[in-house]
C-alpha positions in Angstrom: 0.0 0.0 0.0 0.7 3.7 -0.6 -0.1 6.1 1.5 0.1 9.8 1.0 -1.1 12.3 3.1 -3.5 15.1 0.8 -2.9 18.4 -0.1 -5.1 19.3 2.5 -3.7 17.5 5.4 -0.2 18.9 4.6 -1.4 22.1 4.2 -2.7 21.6 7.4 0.3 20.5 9.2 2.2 23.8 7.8 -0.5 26.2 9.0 0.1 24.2 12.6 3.6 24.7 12.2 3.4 28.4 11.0 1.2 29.6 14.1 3.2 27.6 16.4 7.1 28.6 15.3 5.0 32.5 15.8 3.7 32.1 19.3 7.3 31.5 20.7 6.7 27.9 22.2 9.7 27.8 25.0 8.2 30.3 26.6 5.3 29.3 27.0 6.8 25.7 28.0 9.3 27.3 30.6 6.2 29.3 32.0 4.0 26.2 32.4 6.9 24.3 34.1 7.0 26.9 36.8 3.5 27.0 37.6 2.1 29.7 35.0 -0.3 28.8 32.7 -1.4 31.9 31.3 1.2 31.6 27.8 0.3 27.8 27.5 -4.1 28.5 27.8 -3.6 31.0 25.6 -1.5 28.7 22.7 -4.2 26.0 24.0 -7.3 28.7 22.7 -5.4 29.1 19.5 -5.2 25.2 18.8 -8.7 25.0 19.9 -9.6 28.0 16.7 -7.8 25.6 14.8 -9.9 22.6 15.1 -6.9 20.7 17.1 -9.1 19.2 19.4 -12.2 19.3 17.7 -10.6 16.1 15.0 -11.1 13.5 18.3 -15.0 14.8 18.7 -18.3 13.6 16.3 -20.1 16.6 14.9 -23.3 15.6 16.9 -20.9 17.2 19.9 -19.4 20.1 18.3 -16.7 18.3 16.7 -15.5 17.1 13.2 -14.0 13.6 13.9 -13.2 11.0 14.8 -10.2 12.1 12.3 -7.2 10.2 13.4 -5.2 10.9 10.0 -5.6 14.5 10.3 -5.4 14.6 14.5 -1.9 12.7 13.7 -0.8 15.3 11.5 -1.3 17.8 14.2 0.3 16.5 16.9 3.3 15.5 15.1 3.5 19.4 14.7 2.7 19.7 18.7 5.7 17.3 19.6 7.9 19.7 16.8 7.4 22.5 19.0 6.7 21.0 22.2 3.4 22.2 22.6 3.2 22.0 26.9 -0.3 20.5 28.8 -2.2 17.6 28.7 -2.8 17.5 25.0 -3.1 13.7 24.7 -5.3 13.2 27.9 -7.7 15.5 26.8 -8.2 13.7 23.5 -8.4 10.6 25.6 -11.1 12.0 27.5 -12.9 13.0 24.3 -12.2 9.4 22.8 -13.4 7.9 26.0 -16.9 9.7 26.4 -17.5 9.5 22.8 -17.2 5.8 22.7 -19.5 6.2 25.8 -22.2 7.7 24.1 -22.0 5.5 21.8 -22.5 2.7 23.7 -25.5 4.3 25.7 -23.8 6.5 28.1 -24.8 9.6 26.7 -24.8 12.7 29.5 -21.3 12.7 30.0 -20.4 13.2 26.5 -23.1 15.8 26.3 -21.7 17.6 29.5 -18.3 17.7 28.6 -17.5 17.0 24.7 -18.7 20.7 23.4 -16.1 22.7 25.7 -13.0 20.3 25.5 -14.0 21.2 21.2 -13.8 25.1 21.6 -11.1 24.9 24.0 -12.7 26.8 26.8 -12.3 22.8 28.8 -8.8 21.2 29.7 -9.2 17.6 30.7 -6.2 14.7 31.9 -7.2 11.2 32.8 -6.1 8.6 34.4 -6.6 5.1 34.2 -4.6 1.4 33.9 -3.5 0.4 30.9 -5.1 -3.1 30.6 -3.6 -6.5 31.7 -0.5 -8.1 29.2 -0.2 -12.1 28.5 1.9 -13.3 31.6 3.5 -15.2 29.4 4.9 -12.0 27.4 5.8 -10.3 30.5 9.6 -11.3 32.1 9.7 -13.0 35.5 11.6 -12.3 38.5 12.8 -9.1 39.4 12.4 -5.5 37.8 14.8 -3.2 38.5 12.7 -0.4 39.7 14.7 2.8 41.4 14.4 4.8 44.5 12.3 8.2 43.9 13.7 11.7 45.1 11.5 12.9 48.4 8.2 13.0 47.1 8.0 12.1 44.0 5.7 9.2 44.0 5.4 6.0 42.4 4.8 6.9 39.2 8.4 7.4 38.4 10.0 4.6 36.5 13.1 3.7 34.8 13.1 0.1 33.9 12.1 -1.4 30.7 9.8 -3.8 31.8 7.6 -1.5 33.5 4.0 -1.7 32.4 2.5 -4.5 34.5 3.2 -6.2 37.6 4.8 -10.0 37.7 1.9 -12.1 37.7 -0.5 -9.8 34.7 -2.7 -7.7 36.6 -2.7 -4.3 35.7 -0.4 -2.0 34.8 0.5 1.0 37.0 0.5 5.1 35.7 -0.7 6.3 31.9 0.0 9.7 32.4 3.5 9.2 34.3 7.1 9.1 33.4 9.7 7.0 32.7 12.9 8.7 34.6 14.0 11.7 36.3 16.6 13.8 36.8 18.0 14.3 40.8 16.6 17.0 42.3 18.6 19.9 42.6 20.8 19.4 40.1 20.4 21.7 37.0 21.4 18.8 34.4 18.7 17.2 32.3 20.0 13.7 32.3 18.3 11.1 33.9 20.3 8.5 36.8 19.2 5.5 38.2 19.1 4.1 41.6 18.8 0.9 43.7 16.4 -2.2 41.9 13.1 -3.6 43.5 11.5 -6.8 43.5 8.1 -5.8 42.4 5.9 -3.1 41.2 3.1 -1.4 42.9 0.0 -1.0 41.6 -0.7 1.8 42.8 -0.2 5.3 43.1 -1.8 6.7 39.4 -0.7 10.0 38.7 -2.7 12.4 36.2 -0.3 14.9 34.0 -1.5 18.5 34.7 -3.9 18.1 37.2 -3.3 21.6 39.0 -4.3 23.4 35.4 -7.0 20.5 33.9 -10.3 22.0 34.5 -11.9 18.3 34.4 -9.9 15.3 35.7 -11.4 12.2 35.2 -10.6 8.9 36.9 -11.3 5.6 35.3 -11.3 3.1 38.6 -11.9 -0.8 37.5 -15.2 -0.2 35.9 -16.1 3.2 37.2 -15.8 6.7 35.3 -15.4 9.4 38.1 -14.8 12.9 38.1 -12.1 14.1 40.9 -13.0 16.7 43.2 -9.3 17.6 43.0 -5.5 17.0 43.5 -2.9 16.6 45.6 0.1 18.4 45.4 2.4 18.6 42.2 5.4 16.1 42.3 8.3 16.4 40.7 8.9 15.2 37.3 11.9 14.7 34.8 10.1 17.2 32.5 9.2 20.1 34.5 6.8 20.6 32.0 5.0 17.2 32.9 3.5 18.6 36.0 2.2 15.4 38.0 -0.1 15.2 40.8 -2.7 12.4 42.4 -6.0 13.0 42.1 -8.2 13.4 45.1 -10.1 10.2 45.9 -13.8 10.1 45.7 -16.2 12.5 43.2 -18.7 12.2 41.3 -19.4 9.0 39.6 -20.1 9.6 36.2 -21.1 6.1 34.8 -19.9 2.8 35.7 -20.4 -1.2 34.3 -18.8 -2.5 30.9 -19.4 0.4 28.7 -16.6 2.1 30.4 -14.4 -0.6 30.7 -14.9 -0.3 26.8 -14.4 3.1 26.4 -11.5 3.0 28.3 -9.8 0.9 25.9 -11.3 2.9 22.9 -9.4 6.2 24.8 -6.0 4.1 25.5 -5.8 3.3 21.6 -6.3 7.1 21.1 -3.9 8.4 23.2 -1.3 6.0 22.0 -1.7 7.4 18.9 -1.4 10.7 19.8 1.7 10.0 22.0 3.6 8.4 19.2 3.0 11.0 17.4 4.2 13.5 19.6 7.1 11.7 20.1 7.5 11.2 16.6 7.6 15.0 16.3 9.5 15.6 19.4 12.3 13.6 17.5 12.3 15.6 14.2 13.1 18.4 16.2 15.7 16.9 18.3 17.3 16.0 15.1 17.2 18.9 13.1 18.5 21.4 16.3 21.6 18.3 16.1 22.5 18.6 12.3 22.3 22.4 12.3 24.5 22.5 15.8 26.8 20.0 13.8 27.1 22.3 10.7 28.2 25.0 13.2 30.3 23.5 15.4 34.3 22.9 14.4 36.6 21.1 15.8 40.3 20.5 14.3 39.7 23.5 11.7 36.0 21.9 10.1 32.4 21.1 11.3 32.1 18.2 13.3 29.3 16.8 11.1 31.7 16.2 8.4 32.9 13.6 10.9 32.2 10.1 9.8 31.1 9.1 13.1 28.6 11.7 13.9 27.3 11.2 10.3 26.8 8.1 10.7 24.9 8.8 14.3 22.7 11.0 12.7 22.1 9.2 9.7 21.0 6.0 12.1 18.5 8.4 13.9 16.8 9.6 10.8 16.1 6.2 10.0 15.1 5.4 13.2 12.6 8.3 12.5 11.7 8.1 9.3 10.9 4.1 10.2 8.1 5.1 12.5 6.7 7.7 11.0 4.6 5.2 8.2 4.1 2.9 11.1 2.5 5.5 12.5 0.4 7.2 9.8 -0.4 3.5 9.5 -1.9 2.7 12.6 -3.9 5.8 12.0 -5.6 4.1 9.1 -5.6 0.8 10.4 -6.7 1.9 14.5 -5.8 -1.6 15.0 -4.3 -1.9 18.7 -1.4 -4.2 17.4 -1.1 -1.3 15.1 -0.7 1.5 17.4 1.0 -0.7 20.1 4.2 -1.2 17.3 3.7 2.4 16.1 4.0 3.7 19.9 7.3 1.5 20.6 9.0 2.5 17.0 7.9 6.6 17.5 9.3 6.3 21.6 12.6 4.4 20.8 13.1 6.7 17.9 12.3 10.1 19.9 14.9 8.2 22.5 17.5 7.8 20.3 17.4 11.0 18.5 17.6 12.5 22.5 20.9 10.4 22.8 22.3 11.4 20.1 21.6 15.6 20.7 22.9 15.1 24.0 26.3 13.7 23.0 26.9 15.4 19.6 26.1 18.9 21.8 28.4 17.5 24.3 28.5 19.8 27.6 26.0 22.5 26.2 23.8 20.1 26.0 23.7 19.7 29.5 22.3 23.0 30.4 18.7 23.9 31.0 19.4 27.1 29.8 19.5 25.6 26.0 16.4 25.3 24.9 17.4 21.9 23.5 17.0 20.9 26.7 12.8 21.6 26.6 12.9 18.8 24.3 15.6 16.3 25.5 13.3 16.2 28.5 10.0 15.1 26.8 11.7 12.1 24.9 12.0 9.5 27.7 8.6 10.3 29.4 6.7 10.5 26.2 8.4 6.9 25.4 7.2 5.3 28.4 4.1 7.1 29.2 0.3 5.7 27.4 2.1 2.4 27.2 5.7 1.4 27.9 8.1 0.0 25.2 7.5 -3.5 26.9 3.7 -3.2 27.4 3.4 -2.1 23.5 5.6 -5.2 22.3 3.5 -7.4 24.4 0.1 -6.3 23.2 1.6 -7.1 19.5 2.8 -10.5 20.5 -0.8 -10.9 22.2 -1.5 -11.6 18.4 1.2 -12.5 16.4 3.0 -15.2 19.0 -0.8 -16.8 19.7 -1.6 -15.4 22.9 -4.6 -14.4 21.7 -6.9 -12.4 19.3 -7.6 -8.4 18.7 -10.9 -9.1 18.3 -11.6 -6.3 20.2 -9.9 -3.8 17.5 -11.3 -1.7 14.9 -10.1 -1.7 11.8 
């Protein structure tokens, strides 16, 4: 097959990109990350005009989806330029009461749907990912490390994180997958001391103190959260964390949101990998321009045959996912989105690795704006389904564990 986005679509993504590179992005991220949210609302307004949010949401709610092509395109352009806030959770929330509705549960959809459309409504979500095969999850121990003061459980750095030993559920969706010590002013990640076992608790929601709706999907239970607790730390300061506040209003509840949950975690794996996706574009291009600038020994260090061939290995990393992705858009097939989400997260990673060490030192500083985007790789890697959960929902079908019957093609 042969797929090529239209005229339309790309004309699209280059108004996207146009109004973003205008409204001066880092700022807006480095004012989010310190509690402001006045910059990032008002970017949030302007996506909203632009019918962002409104390509997750059926017309009969104000929207003009379900679009996934064209909701792809977009956030590819939001990882670009680092768009702060919940982004994905709120289209999770809109893919999750819209499957709702559909399957009877109509008032939420009605209540909410219209406003997350304009934009005037900013929603996060948390739920668990689903149970994997046991038999596709490794056994025995999983190094897990030690969390700063406060930071919670949501903060993992292992590979196999995802899911607890014996298949129940997984742990966070809107978490992270490493963090850098507090107090320290560099952006690399460190590890610590392993455990035996994951929790399964301790969900975090992304954005909680700025989300006007947060929404808690609890076994089969749809609830909206009176509140939060306080904002942890996170390896992207501009992942703001916090646990909701237990309790609030129960908004439906039995097997239709056990369903819609799913419908929402196979939309806002497609939106993450293609935020990553777009978060690793950038990473690259700031990389080859530093390297055309740079000298060392009297020429530019990207005429050196190792960082050429570094690069070179991340754009195909890149340019790998990116039909895998625009793919699984077409398809919607979980396998689909589950490979496209590990191939756009280990890209994005790699394409962080390599910025880091081709910028050497400089790229250590938060000062760089580099830095704005070397934070979002790992997290956006690891969160809405970990590199190991992913693989392990595609061997669920190909390596006969079981069926996607549940999928939509």
């Amino acid at each position: 097959m042969r797929f090529l986005q239209t005229e339309e679509q790309r004309d699209f993504a280059r108004s996207l990109a146009a109004m973003l590179t205008a409204a001066d992005t880092p700022t807006a991220i480095r004012s989010w990350a310190t509690g402001d949210p006045t910059p990032g609302r008002t970017l949030w307004s302007r996506l909203a005009d632009a019918g962002v949010f409104a390509l997750a949401i059926p017309e009969q709610h104000e929207g003009v989806g379900p679009l996934p092509i064209e909701l792809t395109t977009a956030f590819v352009e939001l990882g670009r330029h680092g768009v702060p806030g919940p982004v994905v959770e709120t289209v999770a929330v809109a893919a999750l009461l819209t499957e709702l509705a559909r399957l009877g549960e109509a008032a939420p959809a009605k209540r909410l749907l219209p406003g997350l459309a304009s934009g005037e409504t900013v929603a996060t979500l948390t739920m668990p990912m689903g149970p994997v095969p046991a038999g596709a999850v490794p056994r025995g121990p999983v190094p897990t490390p030690d969390p700063p003061a406060g930071c919670g459980q949501a903060f993992r750095t292992a590979e196999r994180v995802g899911t607890t030993h014996d298949g129940a559920a997984p742990v966070v969706t809107g978490g992270t997958g490493a963090w850098a010590r507090q107090g320290r002013r560099s952006v690399v990640p460190t590890r610590s001391a392993p455990a035996e076992r994951l929790p399964t608790t301790g969900v975090l929601a992304l954005d909680a103190d700025v989300a006007d709706v947060i929404l808690v999907v609890q076994g089969d239970e749809l609830r909206l959260a009176p509140g939060h607790e306080p904002v942890r730390n996170s390896p992207d300061p501009a992942r703001r964390l916090a646990r909701p506040t237990p309790g609030g209003e129960l908004l439906a509840s039995g097997p239709a949101v056990t369903a819609a949950a799913a419908h929402a975690r196979d939309w806002a794996m497609l939106a993450t990998a293609a935020q990553a996706l777009g978060v690793g574009l950038t990473l690259l291009d700031r990389t080859v321009a530093y390297a055309k600038q740079r000298r060392q020994f009297g020429t530019e260090i990207g005429s050196f045959q190792a960082v050429k061939h570094r690069l070179a290995d991340t754009l195909i990393a890149l340019e790998f996912a990116r039909p895998l992705l625009f793919g699984a858009a077409v398809t919607f097939r979980s396998t689909d989105l589950a490979a496209a989400k590990v191939a756009a997260g280990e890209a994005a990673y790699t394409a962080a690795r390599t910025a880091l060490q081709i910028h050497g030192a400089v790229g250590y500083t938060e000062e760089l704006d580099l830095s704005l985007w070397l934070r979002k790789a790992r997290p956006l890697r690891d969160a809405w389904g970990t590199p190991s959960w992913c693989r392990a929902r595609v061997m669920d079908t190909y390596d006969g564990y079981g069926d996607d019957s549940d999928d939509r093609s």
